[in-house]
C-alpha positions as CSV (number, residue, x, y, z in Angstrom):
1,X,177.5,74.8,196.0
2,X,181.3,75.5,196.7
3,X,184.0,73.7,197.9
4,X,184.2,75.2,200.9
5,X,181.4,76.6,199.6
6,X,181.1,80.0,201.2
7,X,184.7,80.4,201.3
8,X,185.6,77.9,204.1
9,X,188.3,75.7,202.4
10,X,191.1,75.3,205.5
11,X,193.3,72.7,204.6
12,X,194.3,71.3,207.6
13,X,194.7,67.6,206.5
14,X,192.6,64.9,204.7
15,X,190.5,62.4,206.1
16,X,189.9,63.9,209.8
17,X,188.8,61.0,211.3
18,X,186.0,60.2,214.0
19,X,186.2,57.6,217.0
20,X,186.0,54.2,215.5
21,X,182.7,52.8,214.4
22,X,182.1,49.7,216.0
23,X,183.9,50.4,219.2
24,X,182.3,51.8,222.4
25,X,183.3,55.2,223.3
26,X,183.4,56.9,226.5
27,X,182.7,60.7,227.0
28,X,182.2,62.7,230.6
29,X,181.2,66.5,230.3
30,X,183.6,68.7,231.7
31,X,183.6,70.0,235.2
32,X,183.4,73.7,234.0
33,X,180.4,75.6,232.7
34,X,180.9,75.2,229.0
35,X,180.7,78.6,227.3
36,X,178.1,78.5,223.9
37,X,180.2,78.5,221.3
38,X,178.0,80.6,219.7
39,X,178.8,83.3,221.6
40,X,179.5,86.4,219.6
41,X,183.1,87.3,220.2
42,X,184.5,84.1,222.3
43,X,186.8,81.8,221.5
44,X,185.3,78.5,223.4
45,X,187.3,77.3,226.4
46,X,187.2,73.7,224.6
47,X,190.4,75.0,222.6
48,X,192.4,75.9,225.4
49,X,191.6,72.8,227.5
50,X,190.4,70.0,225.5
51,X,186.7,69.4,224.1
52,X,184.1,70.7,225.7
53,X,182.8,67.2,226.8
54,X,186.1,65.3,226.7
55,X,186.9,61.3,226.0
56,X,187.7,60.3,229.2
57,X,190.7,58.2,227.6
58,X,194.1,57.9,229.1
59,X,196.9,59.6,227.0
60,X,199.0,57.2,224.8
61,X,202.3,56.5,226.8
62,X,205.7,56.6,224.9
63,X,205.7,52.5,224.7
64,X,202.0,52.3,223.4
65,X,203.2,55.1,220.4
66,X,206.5,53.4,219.3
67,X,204.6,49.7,219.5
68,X,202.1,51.6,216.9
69,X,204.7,53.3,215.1
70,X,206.7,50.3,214.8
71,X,203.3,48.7,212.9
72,X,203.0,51.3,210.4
73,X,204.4,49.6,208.0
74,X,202.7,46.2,208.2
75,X,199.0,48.7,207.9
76,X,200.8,50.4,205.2
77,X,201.6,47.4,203.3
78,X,197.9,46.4,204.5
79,X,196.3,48.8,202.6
80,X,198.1,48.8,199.8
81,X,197.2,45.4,199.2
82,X,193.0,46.4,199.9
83,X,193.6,49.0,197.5
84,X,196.5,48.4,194.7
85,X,198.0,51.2,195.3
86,X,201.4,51.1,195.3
87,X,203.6,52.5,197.7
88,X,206.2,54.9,196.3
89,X,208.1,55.9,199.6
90,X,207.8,55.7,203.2
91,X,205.1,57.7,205.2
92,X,205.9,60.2,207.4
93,X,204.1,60.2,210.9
94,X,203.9,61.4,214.3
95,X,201.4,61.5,217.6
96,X,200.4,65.2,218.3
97,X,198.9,66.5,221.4
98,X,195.3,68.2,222.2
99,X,197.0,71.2,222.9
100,X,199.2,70.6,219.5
101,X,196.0,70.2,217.1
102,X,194.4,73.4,218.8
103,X,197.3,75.5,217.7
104,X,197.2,74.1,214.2
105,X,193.2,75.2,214.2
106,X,193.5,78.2,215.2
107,X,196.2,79.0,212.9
108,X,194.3,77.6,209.7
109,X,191.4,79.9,210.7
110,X,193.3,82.7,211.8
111,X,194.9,83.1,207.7
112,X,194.1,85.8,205.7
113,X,193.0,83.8,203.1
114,X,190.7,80.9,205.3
115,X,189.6,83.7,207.7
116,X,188.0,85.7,204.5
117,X,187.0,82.9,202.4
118,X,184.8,81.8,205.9
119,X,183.4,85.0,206.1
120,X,182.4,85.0,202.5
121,X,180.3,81.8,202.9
122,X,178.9,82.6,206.4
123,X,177.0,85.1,204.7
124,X,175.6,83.4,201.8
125,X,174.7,80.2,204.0
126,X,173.0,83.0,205.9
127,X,171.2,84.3,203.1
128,X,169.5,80.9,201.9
129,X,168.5,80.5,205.7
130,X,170.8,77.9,206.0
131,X,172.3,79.5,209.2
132,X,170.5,81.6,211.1
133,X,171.8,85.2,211.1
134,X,173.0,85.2,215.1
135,X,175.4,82.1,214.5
136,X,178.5,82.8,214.5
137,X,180.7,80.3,212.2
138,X,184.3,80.8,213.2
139,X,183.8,80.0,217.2
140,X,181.5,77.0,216.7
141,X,183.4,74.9,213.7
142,X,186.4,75.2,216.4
143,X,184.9,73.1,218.8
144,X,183.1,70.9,216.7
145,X,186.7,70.3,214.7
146,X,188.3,69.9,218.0
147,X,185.6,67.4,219.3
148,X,185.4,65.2,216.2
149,X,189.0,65.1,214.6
150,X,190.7,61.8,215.2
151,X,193.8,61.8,212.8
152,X,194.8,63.7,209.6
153,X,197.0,63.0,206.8
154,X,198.7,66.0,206.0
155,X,199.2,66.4,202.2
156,X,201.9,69.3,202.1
157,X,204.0,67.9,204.7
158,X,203.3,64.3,203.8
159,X,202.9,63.4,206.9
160,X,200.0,61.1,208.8
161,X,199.5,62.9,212.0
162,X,197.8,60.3,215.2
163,X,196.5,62.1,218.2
164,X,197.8,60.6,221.2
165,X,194.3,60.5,223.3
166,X,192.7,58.3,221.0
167,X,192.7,54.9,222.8
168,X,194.7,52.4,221.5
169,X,192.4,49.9,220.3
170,X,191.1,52.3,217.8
171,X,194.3,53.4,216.8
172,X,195.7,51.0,214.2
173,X,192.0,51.1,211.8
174,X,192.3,55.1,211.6
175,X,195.7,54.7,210.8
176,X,194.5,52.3,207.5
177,X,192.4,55.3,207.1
178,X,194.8,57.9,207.0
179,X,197.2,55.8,205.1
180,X,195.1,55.2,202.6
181,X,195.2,59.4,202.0
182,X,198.8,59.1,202.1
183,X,198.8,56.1,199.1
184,X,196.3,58.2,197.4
185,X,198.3,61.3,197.5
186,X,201.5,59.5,196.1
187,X,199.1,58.0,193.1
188,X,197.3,61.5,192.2
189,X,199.3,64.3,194.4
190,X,195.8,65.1,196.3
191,X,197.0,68.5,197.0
192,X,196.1,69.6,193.3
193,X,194.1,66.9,192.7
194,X,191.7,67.6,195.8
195,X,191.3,71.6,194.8
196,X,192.1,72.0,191.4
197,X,190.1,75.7,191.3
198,X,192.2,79.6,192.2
199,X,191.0,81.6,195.0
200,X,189.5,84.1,193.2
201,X,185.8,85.7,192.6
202,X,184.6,85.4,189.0
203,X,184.9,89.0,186.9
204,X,182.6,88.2,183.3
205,X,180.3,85.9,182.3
206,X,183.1,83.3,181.1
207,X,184.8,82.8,184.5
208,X,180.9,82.5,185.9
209,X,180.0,79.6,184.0
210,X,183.7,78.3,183.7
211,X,183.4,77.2,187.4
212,X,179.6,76.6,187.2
213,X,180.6,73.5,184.7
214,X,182.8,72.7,187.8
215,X,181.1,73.7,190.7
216,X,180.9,70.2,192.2
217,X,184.3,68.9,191.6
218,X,185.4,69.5,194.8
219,X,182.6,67.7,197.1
220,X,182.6,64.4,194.7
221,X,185.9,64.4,195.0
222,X,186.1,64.5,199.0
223,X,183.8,61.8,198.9
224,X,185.5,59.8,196.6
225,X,189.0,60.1,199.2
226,X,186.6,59.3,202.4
227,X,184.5,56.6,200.7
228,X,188.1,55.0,199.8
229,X,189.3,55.4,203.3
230,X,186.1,54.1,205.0
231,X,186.4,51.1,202.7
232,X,189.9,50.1,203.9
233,X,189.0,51.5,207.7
234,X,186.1,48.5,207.4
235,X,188.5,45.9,205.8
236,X,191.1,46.3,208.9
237,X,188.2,46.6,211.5
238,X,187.2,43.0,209.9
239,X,190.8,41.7,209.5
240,X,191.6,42.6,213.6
241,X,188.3,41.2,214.5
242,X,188.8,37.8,213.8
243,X,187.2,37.9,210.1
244,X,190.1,36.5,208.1
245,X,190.4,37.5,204.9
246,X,187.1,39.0,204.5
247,X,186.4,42.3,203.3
248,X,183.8,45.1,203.0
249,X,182.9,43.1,199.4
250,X,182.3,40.1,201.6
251,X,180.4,41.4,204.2
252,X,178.7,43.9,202.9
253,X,176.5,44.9,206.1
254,X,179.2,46.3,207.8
255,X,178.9,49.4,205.4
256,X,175.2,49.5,206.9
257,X,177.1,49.4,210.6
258,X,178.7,52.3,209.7
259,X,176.6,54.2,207.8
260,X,174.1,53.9,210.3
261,X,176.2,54.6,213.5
262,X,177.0,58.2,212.0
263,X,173.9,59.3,212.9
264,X,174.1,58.7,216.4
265,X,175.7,61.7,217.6
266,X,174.9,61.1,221.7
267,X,178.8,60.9,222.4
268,X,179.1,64.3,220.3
269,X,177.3,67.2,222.5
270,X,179.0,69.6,219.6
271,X,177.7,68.0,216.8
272,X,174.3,67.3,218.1
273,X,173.8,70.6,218.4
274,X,175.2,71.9,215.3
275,X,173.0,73.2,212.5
276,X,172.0,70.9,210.1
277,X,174.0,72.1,207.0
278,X,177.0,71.4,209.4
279,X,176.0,67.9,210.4
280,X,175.7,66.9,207.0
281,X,179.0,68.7,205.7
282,X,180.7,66.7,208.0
283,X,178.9,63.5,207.7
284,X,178.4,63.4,203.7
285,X,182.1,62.4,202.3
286,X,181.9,59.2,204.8
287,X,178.4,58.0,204.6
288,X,177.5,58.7,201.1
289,X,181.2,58.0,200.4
290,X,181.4,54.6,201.3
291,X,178.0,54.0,199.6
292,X,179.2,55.1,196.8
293,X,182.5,53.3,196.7
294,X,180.9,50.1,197.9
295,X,178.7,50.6,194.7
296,X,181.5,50.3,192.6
297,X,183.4,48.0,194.4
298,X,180.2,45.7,193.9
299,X,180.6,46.5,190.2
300,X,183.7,46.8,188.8
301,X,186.1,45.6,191.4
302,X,189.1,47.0,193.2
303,X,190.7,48.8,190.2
304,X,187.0,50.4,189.7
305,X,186.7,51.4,193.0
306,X,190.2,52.8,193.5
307,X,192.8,53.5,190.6
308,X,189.5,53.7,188.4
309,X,188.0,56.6,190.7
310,X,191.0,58.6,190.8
311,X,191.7,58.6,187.0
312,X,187.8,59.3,186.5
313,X,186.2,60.4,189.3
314,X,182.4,61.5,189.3
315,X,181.8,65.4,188.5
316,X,178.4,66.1,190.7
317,X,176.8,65.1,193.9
318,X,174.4,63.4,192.0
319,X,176.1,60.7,190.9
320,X,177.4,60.0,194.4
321,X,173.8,60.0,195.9
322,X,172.9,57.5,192.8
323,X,176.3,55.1,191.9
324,X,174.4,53.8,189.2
325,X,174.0,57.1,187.4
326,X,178.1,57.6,187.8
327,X,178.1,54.0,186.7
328,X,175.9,54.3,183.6
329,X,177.7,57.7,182.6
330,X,174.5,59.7,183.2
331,X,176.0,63.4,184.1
332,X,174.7,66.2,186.1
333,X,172.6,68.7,183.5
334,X,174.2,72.2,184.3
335,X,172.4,75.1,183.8
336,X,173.6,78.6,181.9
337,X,174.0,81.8,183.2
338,X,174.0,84.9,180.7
339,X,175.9,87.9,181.2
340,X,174.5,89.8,184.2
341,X,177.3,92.3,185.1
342,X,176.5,94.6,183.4
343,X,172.8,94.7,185.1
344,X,174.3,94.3,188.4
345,X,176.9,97.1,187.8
346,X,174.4,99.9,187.1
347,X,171.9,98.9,189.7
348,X,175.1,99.2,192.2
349,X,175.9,95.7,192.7
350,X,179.1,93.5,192.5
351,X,180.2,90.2,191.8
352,X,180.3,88.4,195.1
353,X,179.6,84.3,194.8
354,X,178.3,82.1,192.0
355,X,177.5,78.7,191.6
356,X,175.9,75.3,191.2
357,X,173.0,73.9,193.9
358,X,173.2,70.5,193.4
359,X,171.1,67.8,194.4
360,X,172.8,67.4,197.8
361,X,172.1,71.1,198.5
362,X,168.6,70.7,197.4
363,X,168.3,67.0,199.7
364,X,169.7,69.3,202.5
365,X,167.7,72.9,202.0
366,X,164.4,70.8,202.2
367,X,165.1,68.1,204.9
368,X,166.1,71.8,206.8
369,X,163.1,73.9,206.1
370,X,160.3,70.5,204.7
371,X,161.4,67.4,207.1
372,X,163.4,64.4,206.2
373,X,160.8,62.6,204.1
374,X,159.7,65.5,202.1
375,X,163.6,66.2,201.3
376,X,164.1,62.1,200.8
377,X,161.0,62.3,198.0
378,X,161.5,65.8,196.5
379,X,165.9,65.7,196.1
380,X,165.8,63.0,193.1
381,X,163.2,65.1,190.9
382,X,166.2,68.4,191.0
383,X,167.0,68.6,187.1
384,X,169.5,71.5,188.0
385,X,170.0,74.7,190.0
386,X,172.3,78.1,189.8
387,X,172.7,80.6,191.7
388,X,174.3,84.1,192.2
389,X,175.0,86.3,195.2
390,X,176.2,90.3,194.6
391,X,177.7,92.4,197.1
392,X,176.0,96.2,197.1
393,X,179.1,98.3,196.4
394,X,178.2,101.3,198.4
395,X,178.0,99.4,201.5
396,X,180.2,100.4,204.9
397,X,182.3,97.5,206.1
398,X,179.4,97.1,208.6
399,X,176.7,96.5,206.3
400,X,179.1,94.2,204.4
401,X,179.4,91.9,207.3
402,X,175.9,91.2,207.4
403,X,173.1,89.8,204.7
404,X,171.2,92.7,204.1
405,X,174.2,94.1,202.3
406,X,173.3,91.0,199.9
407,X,171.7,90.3,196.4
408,X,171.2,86.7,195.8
409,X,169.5,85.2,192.7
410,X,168.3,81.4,192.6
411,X,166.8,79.5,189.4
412,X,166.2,75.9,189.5
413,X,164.7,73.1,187.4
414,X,162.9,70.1,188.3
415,X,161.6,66.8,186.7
416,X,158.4,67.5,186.3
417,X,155.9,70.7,187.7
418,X,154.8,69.3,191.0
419,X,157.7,69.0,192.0
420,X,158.8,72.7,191.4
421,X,155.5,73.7,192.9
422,X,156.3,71.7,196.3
423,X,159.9,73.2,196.0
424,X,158.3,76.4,195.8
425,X,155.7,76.2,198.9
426,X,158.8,74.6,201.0
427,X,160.8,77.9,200.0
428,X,157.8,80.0,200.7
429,X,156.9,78.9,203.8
430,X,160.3,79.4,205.2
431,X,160.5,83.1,204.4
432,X,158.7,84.1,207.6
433,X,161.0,82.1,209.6
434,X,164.1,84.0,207.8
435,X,163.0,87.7,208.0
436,X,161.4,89.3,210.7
437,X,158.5,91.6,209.4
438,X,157.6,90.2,205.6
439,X,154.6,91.3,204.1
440,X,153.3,89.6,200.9
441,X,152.8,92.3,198.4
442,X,149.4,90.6,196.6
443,X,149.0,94.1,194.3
444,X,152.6,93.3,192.1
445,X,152.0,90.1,191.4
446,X,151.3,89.1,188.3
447,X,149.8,85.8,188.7
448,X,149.1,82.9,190.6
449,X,152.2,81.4,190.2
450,X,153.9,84.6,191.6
451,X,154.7,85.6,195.2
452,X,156.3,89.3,196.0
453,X,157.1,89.9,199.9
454,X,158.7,93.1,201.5
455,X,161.6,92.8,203.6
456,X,163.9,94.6,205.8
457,X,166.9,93.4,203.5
458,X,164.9,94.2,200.3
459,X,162.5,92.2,198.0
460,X,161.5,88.3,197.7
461,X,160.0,87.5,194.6
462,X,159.1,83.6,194.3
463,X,158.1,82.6,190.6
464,X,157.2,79.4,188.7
465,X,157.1,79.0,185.0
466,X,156.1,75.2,184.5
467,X,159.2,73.1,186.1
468,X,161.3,76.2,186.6
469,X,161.6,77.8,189.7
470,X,162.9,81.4,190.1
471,X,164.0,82.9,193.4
472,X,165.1,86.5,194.1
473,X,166.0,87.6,197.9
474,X,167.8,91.3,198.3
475,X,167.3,92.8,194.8
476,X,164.2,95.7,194.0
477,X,161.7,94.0,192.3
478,X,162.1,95.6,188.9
479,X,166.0,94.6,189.1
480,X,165.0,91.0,189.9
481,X,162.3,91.1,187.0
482,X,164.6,92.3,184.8
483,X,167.5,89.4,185.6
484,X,164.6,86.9,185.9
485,X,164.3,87.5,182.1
486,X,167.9,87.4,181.6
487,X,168.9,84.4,183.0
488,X,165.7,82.0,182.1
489,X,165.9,83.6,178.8
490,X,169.8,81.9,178.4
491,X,168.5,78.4,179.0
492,X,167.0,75.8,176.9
493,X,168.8,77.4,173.8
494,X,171.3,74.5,172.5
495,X,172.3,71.2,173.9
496,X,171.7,70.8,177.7
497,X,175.5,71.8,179.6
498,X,176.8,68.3,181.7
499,X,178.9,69.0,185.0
500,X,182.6,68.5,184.2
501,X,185.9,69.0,185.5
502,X,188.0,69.4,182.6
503,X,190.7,72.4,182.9
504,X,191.0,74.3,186.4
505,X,189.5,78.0,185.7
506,X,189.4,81.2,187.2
507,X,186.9,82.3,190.2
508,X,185.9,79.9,193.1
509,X,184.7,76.7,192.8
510,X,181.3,77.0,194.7
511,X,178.6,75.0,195.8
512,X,176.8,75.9,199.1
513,X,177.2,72.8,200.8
514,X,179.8,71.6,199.3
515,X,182.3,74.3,201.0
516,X,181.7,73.0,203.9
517,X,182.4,69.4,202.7
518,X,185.7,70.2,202.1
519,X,187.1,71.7,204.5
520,X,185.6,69.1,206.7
521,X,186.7,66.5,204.7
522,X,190.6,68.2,204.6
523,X,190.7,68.3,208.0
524,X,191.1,65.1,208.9
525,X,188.8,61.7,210.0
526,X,186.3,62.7,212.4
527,X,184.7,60.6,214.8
528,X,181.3,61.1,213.6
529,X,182.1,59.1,210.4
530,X,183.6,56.2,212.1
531,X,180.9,54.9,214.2
């Protein structure tokens, strides 16, 4: 799924950080009633004033932020020497206020460009049930952004922003993290390197499967900067702790620490009680991240983990849930989509997202609507996944706000055909849960591996051919028989397709969670990841 999958790329920063891992953190709800901020229509009091349960840590005092700045350049130098990258030129940076990093949210959400791009992938997060149709995106990743952001490192200005009511003692490790952004940015330039797809929705069959190829490049490649960070945020937790020399490679638990402490959200009311595609959005480039980066530091060294990651980094979210597959050069298969415009155009339909559901989508979609285990078992047997949403053109700018305005097409392929029958029952058994008033349609199906439902937004028809899986949501039934033919008729003819990122092309790089991983990730370090 997209980089900022449904449209939500706001590039704030990279690398928002958390509160720091291994340090005790102290948070007292605010006196005030807090407002939901799923509220339709309100902007959460949280921005105006703080978080909505705020750190109950003194402000930074003029002293404590020169003494910091005046140590930049020993962390720089620091983490230049954990990582080998060189530094090129001195690093901008400055402490900014609550009230300071508000404004700069707001802003971000508030452009043409982010505002429409968040609006785009609201609704097809809303479509796979993801997100249930009465949250409301905008209001709520506001407050979580403004409770979890520790630091960014701002890679247009070049500038490492520190928030000055982040106590002190945690200060100096996110500021390794966020250096190690700003080394990365001078090595790569990470504001191409990060993004590398146009804003734009794909027109023909060639821009469709140009980004397909692609989808992924985006969330790998957030994981690869955060994993990086963490790496070096570990080493100078261990190097101001009284541990010497060692590093992360040496003491190799402390990745453990830290990938277990993200999932204690208790000092994070927001995140608790944010959906789950949001939890993990946020969580994924730092705890599969630093797996992954540990991986290869355990393999190939230094150069492998770091230099080497940049000048090859892994295409899919695959290979970051399984190092050894990036390690062994196994690739993501990538499945083909034929030439449905022309379908869509006459039965009133246009292009409105396409892209890849990778295996993190898939871990995610079942832990969400199966339960951790069943998602922990059933996410390594994915064998690839497509997808394609289209916009009715006839709809008022009501309609088009909402799902039922929405087409949306889903074939995936599995390891072997229980798998794709368990993949199925999970997606079944959801259905009721996502629309209110479905009625199975026994009479039009046309076997026992078929299901066809009514809804209020259309028809659902659920079918499996062996280890295939074919979903249709939105579209009549004779419209989503007609592209089921189409589009498992394109594959299995030729070579199986690898994900790649070779030359940027045209449309938007999609992948349903991976949207969200990005903008996250480009925001800055959060708190959650630091733990």
């Amino acid at each position: 799924m997209r980089k900022w999958g449904w449209g939500l790329v706001v590039m704030l920063g990279v690398g928002a950080v958390w509160a720091q891992p291994m340090l005790a953190q102290s948070t007292s709800k605010s006196e005030s009633k807090p407002v939901p901020a799923t509220t339709p229509g309100v902007t959460p009091p949280v921005l105006e004033q703080g978080q909505e349960t705020v750190e109950n840590n003194p402000l930074l005092t003029s002293k404590q932020e020169v003494e910091l700045m005046a140590d930049e350049q020993n962390i720089l130098k620091f983490v230049s020497n954990d990582t080998q990258y060189e530094i090129k030129h001195p690093v901008k940076s400055l402490f900014l206020s609550r009230e300071q990093v508000n404004k700069e949210l707001r802003e971000k959400f508030d452009e043409d460009k982010g505002n429409k791009r968040m609006q785009r992938s609201e609704l097809v997060l809303k479509k796979f049930g993801l997100l249930d149709q009465d949250f409301h995106l905008r209001p709520f990743l506001l407050s979580l952004l403004t409770e979890q952001i520790a630091g960014f490192y701002d890679n247009k200005k070049k500038t490492m922003n520190l928030l000055n009511w982040v106590k002190i003692d945690e200060q100096k490790p996110v500021m390794a993290h966020e250096l190690t952004h700003a080394l990365q940015d001078q090595y790569v330039d990470l504001e191409k390197w990060q993004d590398p797809e146009p804003e734009s929705v794909a027109k023909n069959v060639n821009e469709d499967n140009l980004h397909i190829r692609t989808d992924e490049a985006g969330t790998v490649r957030e994981a690869v900067l955060e994993g990086q960070a963490m790496v070096t945020f570990a080493d100078k937790l261990l190097s101001d702790n009284g541990f010497g020399n060692k590093t992360l490679k040496d003491v190799p638990e402390i990745a453990e620490k830290l990938i277990s402490g993200a999932g204690d959200m208790g000092d994070s009311p927001v995140l608790a009680r944010a959906p789950l595609v949001l939890q993990q959005s946020l969580l994924f480039p730092y705890t599969s991240g630093l797996a992954f980066e540990q991986a290869a530091l355990k393999a190939g060294g230094t150069e492998r983990a770091f230099k080497g990651m940049l000048n090859s980094p892994p295409d899919s979210t695959m290979e970051i849930l399984h190092p050894q597959k990036y390690l062994n050069h196994v690739s993501a298969p990538v499945m083909l989509l034929p030439d449905i415009h022309p379908t869509l155009k006459a039965a009133g339909y246009e292009p409105y997202d396409v892209g890849v559901m990778g295996e993190l989508d898939v871990r995610m979609t079942v832990e969400l609507f199966g339960g951790k285990p069943l998602a922990e078992a059933l996410a390594p047997a994915w064998d690839g996944g497509i997808y394609y949403a289209a916009q009715k053109s006839a709809a008022s700018e009501a309609d088009k706000a909402t799902t039922a305005s929405i087409g949306m097409m889903y074939l995936s392929r599995w390891k072997n055909e229980d798998s794709a029958r368990s993949f199925m029952r999970v997606f079944e058994e959801e259905l009721p849960r996502q629309y209110n008033g479905l009625k199975r349609r026994n009479a039009d199906e046309t076997s026992d591996n078929e299901r066809v439902f009514s809804t209020r937004e259309g028809d659902v028809l659920l079918v499996q051919h062996g280890d295939t899986i074919w979903v249709s949501e939105g579209f009549d039934l004779a419209i989503a028989r007609k592209l089921e033919a189409q589009v498992e008729g394109a594959q299995g003819s030729g070579p199986m397709r690898t994900a790649g990122m070779k030359e940027p092309g045209p449309g938007i790089s999609h992948e349903l969670m991976g949207g969200l991983v990005g903008m996250f990730a480009e925001m800055g370090v959060m708190k959650a990841g630091l733990k």
